[in-house]
C-alpha positions in Angstrom: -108.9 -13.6 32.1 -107.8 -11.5 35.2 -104.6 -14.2 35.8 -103.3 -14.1 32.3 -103.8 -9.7 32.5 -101.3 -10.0 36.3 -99.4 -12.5 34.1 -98.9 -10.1 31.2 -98.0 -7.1 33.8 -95.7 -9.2 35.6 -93.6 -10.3 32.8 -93.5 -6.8 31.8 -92.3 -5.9 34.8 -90.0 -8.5 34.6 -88.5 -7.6 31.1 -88.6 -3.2 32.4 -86.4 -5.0 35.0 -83.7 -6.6 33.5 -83.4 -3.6 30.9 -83.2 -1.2 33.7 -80.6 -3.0 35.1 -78.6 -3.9 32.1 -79.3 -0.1 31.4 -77.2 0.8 34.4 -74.7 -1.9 34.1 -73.7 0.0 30.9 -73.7 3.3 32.3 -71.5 1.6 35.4 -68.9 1.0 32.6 -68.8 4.2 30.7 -68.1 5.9 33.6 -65.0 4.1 35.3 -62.7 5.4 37.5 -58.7 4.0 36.7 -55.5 4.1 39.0 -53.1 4.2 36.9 -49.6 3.0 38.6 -46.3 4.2 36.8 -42.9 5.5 36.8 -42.4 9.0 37.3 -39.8 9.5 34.1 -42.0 7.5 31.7 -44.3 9.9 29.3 -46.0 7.2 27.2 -48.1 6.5 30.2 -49.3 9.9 30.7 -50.1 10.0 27.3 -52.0 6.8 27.4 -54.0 8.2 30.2 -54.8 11.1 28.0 -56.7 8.2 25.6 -58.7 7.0 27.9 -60.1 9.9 29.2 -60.6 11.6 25.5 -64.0 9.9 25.6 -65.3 12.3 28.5 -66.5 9.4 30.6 -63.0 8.1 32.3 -61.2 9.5 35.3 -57.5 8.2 35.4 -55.7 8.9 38.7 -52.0 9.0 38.2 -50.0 7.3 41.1 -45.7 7.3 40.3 -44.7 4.4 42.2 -41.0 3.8 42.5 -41.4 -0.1 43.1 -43.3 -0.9 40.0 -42.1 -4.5 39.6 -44.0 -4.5 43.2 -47.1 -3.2 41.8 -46.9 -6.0 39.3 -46.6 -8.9 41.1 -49.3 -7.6 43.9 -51.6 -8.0 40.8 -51.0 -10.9 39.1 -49.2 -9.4 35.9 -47.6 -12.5 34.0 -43.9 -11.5 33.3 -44.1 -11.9 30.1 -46.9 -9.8 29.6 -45.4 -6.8 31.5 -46.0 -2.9 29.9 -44.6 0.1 31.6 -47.8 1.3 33.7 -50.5 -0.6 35.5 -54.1 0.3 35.9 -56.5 -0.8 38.1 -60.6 -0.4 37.2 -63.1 -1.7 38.6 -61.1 -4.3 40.4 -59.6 -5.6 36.6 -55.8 -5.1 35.9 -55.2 -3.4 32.7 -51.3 -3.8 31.8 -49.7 -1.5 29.4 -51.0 0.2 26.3 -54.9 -1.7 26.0 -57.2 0.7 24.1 -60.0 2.0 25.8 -62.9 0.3 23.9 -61.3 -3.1 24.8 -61.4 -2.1 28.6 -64.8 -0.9 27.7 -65.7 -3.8 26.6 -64.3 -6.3 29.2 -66.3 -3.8 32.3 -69.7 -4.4 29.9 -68.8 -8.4 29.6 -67.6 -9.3 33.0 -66.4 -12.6 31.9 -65.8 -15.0 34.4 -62.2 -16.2 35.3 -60.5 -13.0 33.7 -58.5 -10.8 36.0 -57.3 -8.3 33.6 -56.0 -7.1 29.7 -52.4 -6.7 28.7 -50.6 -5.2 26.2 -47.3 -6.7 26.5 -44.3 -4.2 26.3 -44.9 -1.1 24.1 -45.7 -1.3 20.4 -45.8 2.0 18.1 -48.8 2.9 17.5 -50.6 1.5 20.5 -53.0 4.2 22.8 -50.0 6.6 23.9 -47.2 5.4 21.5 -48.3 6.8 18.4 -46.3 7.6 15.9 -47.7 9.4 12.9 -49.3 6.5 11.1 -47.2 3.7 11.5 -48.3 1.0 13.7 -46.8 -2.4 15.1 -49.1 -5.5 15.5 -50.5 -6.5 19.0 -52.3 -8.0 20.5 -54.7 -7.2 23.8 -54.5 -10.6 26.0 -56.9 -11.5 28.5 -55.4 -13.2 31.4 -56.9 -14.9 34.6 -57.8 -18.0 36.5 -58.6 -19.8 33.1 -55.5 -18.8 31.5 -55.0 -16.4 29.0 -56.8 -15.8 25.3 -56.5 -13.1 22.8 -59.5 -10.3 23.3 -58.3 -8.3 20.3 -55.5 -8.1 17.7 -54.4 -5.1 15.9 -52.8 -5.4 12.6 -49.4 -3.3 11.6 -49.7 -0.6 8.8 -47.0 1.4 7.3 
């Protein structure tokens, strides 16, 4: 009787454990801290910035870099995928216009053999190219080690 009462308190233990943890992991991704890399006379990437801190829990450090083709390819940005700013968070690349709850999303997952998200060039209605209510299709691509899959799609309205 007094081994299956230690069992029962150990696997309690156990389980206050791993929800504890998990617990924190989720905090550790509401509350990232971004680098954002851009050109100095482009505006959409301040205002994209200005999305991902509107939840309160993101800081976004802006660095202009005048090289930003550099910045790319020190990253691993396929060409084709290219945006006008790059992010860094939590050691994951974020290219171009990605909503916040997709980055969100990818810091809670973690998945394995994914370097970063991309938005690929810069399509109205996307975080910091809104215009009134008219919105292009995209796409957010995951890309990485395993190759590249769509995380999310965002259908065009008019």
């Amino acid at each position: 009787m007094l081994l299956l009462l230690r069992s029962a308190i150990a696997r309690r233990s156990l389980a206050g454990s791993l929800f504890l943890s998990t617990a924190l992991a989720a905090c550790a991704a509401q509350a990232a801290s971004f680098t954002m890399y851009r050109d100095a006379h482009c505006g959409c990437c301040l205002a994209w910035a200005e999305h991902v801190k509107a939840t309160n829990e993101h800081e976004v450090q802006s660095v202009e870099h005048p090289d930003m083709a550099s910045v790319k390819a020190e990253n691993g940005v396929p060409g084709d995928l290219q945006s006008c700013h790059t992010a860094i968070v939590e050691g994951y690349v974020i290219e171009g216009h990605v909503p916040v709850a997709d980055v969100e999303r990818l810091l809670a997952e973690r998945p394995t053999g994914v370097k970063g998200l991309a938005v690929a060039g810069m399509p109205m209605g996307s975080p910091g190219m809104e215009h009134g209510n008219h919105h292009q299709a995209f796409q957010v691509v995951a890309f990485g080690l395993d190759g590249r899959s769509v995380w999310a799609s965002y259908p065009a309205s008019h």
